[in-house]
N, C-alpha and C positions, 0 to 999 in steps of 0.2 A: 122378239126378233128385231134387230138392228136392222138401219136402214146400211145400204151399199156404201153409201156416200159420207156415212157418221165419222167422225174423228176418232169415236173411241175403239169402232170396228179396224180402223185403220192402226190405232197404237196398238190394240190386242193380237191382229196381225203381223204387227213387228216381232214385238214380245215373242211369241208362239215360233216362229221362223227362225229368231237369231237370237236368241234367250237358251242358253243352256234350263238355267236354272226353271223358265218358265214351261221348259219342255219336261222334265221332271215331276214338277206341281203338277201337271196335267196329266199324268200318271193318278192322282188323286181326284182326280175328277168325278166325282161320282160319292154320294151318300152314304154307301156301305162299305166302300173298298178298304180303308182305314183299319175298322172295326174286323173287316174279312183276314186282313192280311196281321193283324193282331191274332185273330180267334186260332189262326193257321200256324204260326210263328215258332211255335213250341212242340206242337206233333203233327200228325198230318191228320186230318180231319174227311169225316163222310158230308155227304150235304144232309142227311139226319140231324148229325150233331151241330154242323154248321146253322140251321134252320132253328134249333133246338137253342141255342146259343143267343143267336140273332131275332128273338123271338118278335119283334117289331115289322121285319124286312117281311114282304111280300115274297110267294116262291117264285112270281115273274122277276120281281128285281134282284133279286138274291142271285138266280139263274144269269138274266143280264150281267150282273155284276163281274159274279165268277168268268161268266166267258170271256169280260171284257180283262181281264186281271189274265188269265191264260193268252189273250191274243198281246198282249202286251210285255209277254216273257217273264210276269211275276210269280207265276202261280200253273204248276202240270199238274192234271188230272189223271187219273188213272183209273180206270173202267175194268170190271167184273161183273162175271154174271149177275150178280145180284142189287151192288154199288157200289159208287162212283167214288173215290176220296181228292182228296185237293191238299197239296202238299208245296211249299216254297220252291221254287227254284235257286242259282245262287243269285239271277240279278234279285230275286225278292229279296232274299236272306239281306244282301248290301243294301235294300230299299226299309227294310226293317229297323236294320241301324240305323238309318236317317232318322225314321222316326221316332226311335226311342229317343235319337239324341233331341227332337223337336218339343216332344213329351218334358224331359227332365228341363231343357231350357226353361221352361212356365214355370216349374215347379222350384226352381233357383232366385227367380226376382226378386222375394221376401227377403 
């Protein structure tokens, strides 16, 4: 926890307010989201398979995760009786791009 009064709370302040780009990053905010929105990318996915996939993630964080990724317009869920699947939306799909293109950037420096 930052103190109120820190310098760096006040630059991260900035940043986050009037940063396009750092308001985006923040979209990533989170451990698994990456991984999540990788695992989903391609089809649509149950939280079974999701869980099954991510075999590391806790079902608390996984759960956090996902809802935070839905509240955030990347990712709709869709409920049935039985379960739930998780599927991109299009801001995801265009958030997806980003990341692949962040992905291949690394893998170009050699």
């Amino acid at each position: 926890m930052r103190k109120e009064s820190s310098a760096n709370l006040e630059n991260e302040t900035i940043l986050r307010d009037y940063c396009q780009a750092m308001k985006t990053l923040q979209l990533f905010n989170g451990r698994w989201k990456i991984s999540i929105l990788f695992a989903t990318r391609v089809s649509v996915k149950t939280y079974t398979e999701l869980r099954s996939l991510l075999s590391n993630v806790s079902d608390r964080m996984l759960a956090k995760q996902l809802n935070e990724l839905i509240k955030d317009g990347l990712l709709q869920k869709e409920k049935t009786k039985t379960t739930s699947s998780y599927s991109h939306t299009l801001r995801g799909q265009k958030i997806c791009k980003l990341l692949e293109q962040l992905r291949t950037f690394e893998e170009e420096k050699s």
